[in-house]
N, C-alpha and C positions, 0 to 999 in steps of 0.2 A: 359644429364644424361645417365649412362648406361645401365638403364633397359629401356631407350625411342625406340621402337621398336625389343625387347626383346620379343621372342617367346618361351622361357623354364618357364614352368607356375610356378616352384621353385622360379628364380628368379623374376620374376614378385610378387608372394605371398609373397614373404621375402622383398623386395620394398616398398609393398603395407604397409605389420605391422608394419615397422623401419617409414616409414609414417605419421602414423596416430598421432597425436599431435603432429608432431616434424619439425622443416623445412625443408627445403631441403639443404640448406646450412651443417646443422649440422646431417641430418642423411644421406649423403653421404659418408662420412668417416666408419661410422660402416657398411652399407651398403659393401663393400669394403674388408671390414677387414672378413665381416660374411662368404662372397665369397668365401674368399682365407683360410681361415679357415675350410669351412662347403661348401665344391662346390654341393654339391648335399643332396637331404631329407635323405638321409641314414645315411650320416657322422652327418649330423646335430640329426638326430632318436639315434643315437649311442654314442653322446655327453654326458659328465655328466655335471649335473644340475649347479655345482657352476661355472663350465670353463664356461660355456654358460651365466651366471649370471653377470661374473667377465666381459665379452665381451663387453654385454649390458650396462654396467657399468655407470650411466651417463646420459642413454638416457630417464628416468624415467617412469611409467607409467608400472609397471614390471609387468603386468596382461599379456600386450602382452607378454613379454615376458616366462609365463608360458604357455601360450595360443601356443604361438609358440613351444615348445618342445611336448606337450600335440598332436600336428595337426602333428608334427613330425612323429611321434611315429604311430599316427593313420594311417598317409598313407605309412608309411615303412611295414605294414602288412601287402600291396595289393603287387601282384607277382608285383615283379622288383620292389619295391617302387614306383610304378606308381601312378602319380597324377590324381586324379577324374578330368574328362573331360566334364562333365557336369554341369551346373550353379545350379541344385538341388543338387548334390553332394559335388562341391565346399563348396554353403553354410551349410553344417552339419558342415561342418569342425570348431573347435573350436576357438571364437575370429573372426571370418571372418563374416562378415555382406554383406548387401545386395550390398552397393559401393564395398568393396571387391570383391564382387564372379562376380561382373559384371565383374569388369575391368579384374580379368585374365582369364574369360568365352571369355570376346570379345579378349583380346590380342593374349592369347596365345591360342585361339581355332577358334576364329572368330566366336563366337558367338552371333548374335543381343541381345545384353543385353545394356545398357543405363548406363552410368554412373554416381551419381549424387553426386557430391563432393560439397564443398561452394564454388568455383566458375563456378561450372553449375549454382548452385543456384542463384548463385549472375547476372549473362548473363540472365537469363529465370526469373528471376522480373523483371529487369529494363528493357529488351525488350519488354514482353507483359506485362507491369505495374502490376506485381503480390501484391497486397499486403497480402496475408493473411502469415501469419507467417510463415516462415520456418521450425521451431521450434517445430511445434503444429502438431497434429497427421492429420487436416486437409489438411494442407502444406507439409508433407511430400507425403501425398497420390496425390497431385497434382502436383506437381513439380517430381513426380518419372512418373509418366501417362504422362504426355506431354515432359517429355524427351524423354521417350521410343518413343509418338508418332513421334518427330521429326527425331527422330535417324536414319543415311542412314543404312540400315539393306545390302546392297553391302558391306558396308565398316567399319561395326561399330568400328570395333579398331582406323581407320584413322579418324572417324567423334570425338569417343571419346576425343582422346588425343589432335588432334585441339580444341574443345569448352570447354576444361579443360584448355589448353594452352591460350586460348583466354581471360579467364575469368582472369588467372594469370600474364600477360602482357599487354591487354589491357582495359578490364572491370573489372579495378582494384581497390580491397576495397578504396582507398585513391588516389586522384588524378584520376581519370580513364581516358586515354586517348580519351575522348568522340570528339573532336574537327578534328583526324584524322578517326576515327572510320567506318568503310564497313557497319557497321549497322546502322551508326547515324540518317538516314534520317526515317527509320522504327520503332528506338525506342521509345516508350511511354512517359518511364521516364526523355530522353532528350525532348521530348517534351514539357512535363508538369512541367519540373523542380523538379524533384522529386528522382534525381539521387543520391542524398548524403542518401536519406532516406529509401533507398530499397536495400537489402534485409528488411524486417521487422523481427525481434524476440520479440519474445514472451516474453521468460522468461529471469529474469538479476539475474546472479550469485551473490550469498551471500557469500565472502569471512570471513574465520573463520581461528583468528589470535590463535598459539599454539605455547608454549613453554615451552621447551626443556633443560633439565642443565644432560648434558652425564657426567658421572662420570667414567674416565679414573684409572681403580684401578690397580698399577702394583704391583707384590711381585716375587720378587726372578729374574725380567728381563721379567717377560710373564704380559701378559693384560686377565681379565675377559672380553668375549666375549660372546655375543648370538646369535641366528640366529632367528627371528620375525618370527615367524609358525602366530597371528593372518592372518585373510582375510582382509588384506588393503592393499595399495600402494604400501608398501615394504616389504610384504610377500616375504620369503624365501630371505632378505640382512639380513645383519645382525651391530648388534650396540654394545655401550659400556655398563655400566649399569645406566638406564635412568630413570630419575626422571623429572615428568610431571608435571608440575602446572598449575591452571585455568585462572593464572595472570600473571602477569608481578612482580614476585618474584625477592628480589635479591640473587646472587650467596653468599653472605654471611648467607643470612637465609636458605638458600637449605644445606648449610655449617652445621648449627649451629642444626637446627631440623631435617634432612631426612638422613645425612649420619651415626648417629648412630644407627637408626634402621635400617638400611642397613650392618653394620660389625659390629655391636653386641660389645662381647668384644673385637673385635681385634683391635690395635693400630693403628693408622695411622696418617700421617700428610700431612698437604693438599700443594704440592708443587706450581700449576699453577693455574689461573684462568683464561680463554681468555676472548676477547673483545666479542660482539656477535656476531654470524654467520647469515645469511640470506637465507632462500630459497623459492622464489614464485613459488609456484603450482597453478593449475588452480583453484584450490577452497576451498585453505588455505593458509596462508604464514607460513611459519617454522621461530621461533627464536631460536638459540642453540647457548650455552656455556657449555663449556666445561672446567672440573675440575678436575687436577691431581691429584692423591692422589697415596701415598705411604704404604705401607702394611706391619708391621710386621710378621703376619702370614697369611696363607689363609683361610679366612671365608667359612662359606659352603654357597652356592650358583648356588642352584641346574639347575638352567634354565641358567650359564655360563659354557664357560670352559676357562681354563685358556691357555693362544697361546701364542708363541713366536714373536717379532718381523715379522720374516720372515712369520708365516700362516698365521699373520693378512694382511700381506698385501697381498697375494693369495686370499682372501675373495671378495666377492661384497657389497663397505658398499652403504649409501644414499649419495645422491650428498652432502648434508651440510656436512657431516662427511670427503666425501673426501675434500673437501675445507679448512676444519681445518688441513688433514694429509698430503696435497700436494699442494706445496712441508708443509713437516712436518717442522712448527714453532719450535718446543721442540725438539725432537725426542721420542721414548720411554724411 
């Protein structure tokens, strides 16, 4: 990876956010792109909000992504854009938490700070047989304490990214390589047999199914657009105009009752309807379908505006929506 031994605390923190929920696999690429884009916090502090939106595109979880312009911003104010160099400092900084500000405390400063990601986690149960929950505010206070105590305070960046690497190649959620293992003889958890069942959590997400029937209104060649100002997921993308139901509605009743008090008296005739779209979040699944409709004239519709082919696609939508327009089934 390119930031594996990365001393510029920029890209180290720009690594660390494109990170967090996402794999490595797939945040390599944007990672990459952010670089050659935005090589340093100033360019990236000097960015406008949708080119940066439009980038992220994809990667979901757009908090960091405000998070990241927001931390921009704040340390382009220090002379020279200078990044906080201390692990109190680091942590003010917005969206950055306590694994954060370890990791570029210790990389790019060589600061003894401990890193504790879910593969420390997962190495520091099953070796000293932890079980209290990871999860649980007791488990985190312990599993952050006995990292730190373990931690080579000589070499913390070299200690960190080894027993990160270690937990991610060989003390591996699934399969773990226990059978070749430098630890095997000291483990607990190989001892007792207890290896499939440690980590422990606590809490088991309650997935909450929502759906979605985006109403694609075009008149004159432009699409009614908005931009999501609530505080959720996809604050500041922007969509079609969307009609939400508490069920599993069909798109001909969404049809029959929601789109006339939607355009009032304007005419319209419904061209397309798609199949449904899919999008699993980590604690909701999205169903979306999507429904042409053609305009006589234009309704007033104060919270869109009306875009041409080309702004819409300039925009950052949600991944289901780009799914539906890329490559584009219809076109506009």
């Amino acid at each position: 990876m390119p930031w594996k031994g990365e001393k510029d605390p920029y890209k180290i923190w720009l690594s660390e956010i494109i990170l967090q929920q996402t794999r490595v696999e797939q945040g390599l690429a944007y990672y990459e792109r952010f670089i050659k884009k935005y090589p340093d916090v100033v360019s990236l502090a000097n960015a406008d909000d949708q080119a940066v939106f439009k980038l992220w595109e994809g990667l979901g979880y757009y908090s960091r992504c405000r998070n990241l312009l927001a931390s921009a911003r704040t340390i382009a104010t220090n002379p020279g854009g200078k990044f906080p160099e201390t692990y109190e400092n680091i942590l003010q900084l917005k969206g950055v938490g306590a694994y954060t500000a370890s990791a570029i405390a210790s990389f790019a400063f060589g600061l003894p700070h401990a890193v504790v990601d879910g593969n420390v986690q997962r190495v520091l149960a099953r070796f000293f047989g932890l079980e209290t929950p990871i999860d649980s505010t007791a488990g985190k206070k312990i599993f952050a304490e006995l990292a730190q105590q373990l931690l080579d305070k000589h070499d913390p960046a070299g200690y960190n990214q080894a027993i990160m690497d270690f937990g991610a190649m060989v003390c591996k959620p699934q399969l773990p390589l226990c059978v070749s293992c430098v630890l095997k003889e000291k483990c607990d958890a190989l001892a007792t047999g207890n290896v499939a069942s440690l980590p422990v959590k606590e809490k088991k997400l309650q997935k909450k199914d929502r759906w979605f029937y985006y109403i694609i209104a075009e008149h004159k060649k432009k699409i009614f657009v908005r931009e999501r100002m609530g505080k959720d997921i996809w604050q500041s993308l922007h969509e079609f105009i969307l009609v939400e139901e508490d069920h599993n509605a069909t798109p001909e009743w969404v049809v029959e009752k929601r789109l006339p008090s939607i355009f009032g008296e304007t005419p319209y005739s419904v061209e397309n309807i798609s199949p449904v779209y899919k999008q699993l979040l980590s604690h909701q699944t999205i169903r979306a379908v999507f429904i042409r409709v053609k305009l006589e004239n234009s309704p007033e519709l104060p919270e869109y505006r009306l875009l041409t082919e080309k702004e819409v696609k300039e925009l950052p939508f949600p991944r289901v929506i780009n799914t539906y327009l890329q490559p584009d089934p219809g076109g506009f």
